[in-house]
MIDOSE-1310 file (N, C-alpha, C; in nm, 2 decimals, decimal comma, always signed):
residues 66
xxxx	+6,13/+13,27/+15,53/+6,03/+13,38/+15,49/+6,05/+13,41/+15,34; +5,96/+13,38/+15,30/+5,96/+13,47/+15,13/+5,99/+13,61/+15,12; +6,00/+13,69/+15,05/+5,99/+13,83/+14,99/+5,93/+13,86/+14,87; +5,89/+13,98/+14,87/+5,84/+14,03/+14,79/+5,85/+14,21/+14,76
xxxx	+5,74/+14,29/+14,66/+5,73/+14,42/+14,69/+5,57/+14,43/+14,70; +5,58/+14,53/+14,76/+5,44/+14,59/+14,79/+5,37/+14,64/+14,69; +5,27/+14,57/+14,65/+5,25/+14,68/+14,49/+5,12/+14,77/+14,48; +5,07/+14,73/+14,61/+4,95/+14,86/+14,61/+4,94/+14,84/+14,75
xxxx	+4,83/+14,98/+14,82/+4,81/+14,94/+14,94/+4,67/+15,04/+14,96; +4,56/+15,08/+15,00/+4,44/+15,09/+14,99/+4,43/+15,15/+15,14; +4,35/+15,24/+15,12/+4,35/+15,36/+15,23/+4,21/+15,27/+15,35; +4,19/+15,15/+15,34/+4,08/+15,04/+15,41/+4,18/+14,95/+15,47
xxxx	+4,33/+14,97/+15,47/+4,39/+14,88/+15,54/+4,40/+14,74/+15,53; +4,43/+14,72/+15,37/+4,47/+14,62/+15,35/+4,57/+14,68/+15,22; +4,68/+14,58/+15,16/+4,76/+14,56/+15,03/+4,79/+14,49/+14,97; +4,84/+14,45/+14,84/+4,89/+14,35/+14,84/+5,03/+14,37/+14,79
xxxx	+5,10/+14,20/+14,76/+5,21/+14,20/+14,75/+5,24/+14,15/+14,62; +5,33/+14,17/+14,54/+5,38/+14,15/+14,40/+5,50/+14,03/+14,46; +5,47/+13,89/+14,43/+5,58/+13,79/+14,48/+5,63/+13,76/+14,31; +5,61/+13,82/+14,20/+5,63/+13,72/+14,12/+5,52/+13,61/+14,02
xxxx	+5,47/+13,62/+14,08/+5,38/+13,54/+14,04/+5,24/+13,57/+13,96; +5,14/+13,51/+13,89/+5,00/+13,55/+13,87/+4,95/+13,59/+13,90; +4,93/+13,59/+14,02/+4,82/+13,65/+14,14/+4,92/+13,71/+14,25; +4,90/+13,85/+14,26/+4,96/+13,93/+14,39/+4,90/+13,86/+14,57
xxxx	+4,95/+13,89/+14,62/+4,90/+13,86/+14,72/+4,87/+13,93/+14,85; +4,74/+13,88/+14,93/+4,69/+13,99/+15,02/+4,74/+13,99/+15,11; +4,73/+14,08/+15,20/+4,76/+14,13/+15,32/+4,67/+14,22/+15,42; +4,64/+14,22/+15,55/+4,58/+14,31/+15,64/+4,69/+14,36/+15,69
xxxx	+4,59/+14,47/+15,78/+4,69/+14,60/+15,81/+4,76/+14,52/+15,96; +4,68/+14,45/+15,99/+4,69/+14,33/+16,14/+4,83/+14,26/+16,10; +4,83/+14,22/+15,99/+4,92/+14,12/+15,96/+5,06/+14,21/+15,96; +5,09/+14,29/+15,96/+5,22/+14,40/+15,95/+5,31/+14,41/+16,08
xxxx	+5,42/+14,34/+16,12/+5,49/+14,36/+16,22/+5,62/+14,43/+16,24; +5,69/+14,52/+16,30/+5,78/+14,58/+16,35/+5,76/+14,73/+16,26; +5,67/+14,75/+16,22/+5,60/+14,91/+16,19/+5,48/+14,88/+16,16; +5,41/+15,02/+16,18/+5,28/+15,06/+16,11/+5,26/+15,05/+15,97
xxxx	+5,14/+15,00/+15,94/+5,07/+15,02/+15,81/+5,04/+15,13/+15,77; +5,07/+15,24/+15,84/+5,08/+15,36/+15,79/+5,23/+15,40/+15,74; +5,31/+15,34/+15,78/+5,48/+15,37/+15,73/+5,48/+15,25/+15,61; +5,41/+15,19/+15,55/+5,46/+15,14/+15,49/+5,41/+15,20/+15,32
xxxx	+5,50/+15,20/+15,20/+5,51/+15,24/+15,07/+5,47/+15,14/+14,97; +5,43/+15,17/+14,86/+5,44/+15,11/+14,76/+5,58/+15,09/+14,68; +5,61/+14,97/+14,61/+5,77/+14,95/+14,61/+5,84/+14,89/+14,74; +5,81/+14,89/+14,79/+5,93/+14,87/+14,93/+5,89/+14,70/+14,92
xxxx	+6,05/+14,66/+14,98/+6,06/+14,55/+14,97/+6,00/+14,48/+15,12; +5,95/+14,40/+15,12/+5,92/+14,28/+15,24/+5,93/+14,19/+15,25; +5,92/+14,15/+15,34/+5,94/+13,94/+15,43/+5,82/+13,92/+15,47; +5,76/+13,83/+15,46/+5,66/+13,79/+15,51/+5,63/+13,64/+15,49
xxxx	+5,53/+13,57/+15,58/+5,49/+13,44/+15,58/+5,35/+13,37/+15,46; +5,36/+13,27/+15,33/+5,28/+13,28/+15,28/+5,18/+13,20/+15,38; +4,99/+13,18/+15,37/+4,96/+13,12/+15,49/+4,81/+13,08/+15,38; +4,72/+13,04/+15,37/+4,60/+12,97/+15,34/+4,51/+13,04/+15,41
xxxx	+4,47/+13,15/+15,38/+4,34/+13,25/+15,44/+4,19/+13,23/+15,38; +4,12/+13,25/+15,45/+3,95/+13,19/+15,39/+3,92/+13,20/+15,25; +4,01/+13,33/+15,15/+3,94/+13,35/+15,03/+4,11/+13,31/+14,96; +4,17/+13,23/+15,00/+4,30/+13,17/+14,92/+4,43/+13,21/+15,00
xxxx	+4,56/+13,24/+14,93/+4,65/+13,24/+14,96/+4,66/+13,39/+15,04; +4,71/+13,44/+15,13/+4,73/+13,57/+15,21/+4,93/+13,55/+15,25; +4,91/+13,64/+15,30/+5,05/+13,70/+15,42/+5,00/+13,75/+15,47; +5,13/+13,71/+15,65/+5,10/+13,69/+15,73/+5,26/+13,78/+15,78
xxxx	+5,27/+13,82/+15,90/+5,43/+13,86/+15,96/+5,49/+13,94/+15,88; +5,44/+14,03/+15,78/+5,48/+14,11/+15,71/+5,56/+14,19/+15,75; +5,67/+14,23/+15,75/+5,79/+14,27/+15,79/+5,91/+14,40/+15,66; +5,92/+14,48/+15,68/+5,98/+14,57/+15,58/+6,13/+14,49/+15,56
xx	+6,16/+14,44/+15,41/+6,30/+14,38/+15,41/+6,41/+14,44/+15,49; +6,49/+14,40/+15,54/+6,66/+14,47/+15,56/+6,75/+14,43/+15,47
């Protein structure tokens, strides 16, 4: 699983993620496993699956780091 931080998250239930890279990457509120998309912060660290979503690169299994 990659990591990353969360670097924004939007009251429509989606965010994205700061991996480093050019382009942050998106996320749904669906895609978020072992908590709510409501518990989750801007900054906080995550694990998640990079995956090939209809409008490019997404995450998937989004998971809060330990």
């Amino acid at each position: 699983m990659a990591e990353g931080t969360i670097k924004r998250l939007t009251d429509k239930g989606f965010g994205f993620i700061d991996v480093g890279a050019e382009k942050d990457l998106f996320f749904h509120s669906s895609s978020v496993e072992g908590a709510s998309f409501d518990d989750l912060r801007e900054g906080q660290q995550v694990t998640f699956n990079e995956v090939s979503g209809q409008k490019g690169p997404c995450a998937e299994n989004v998971q809060v780091a330990r």
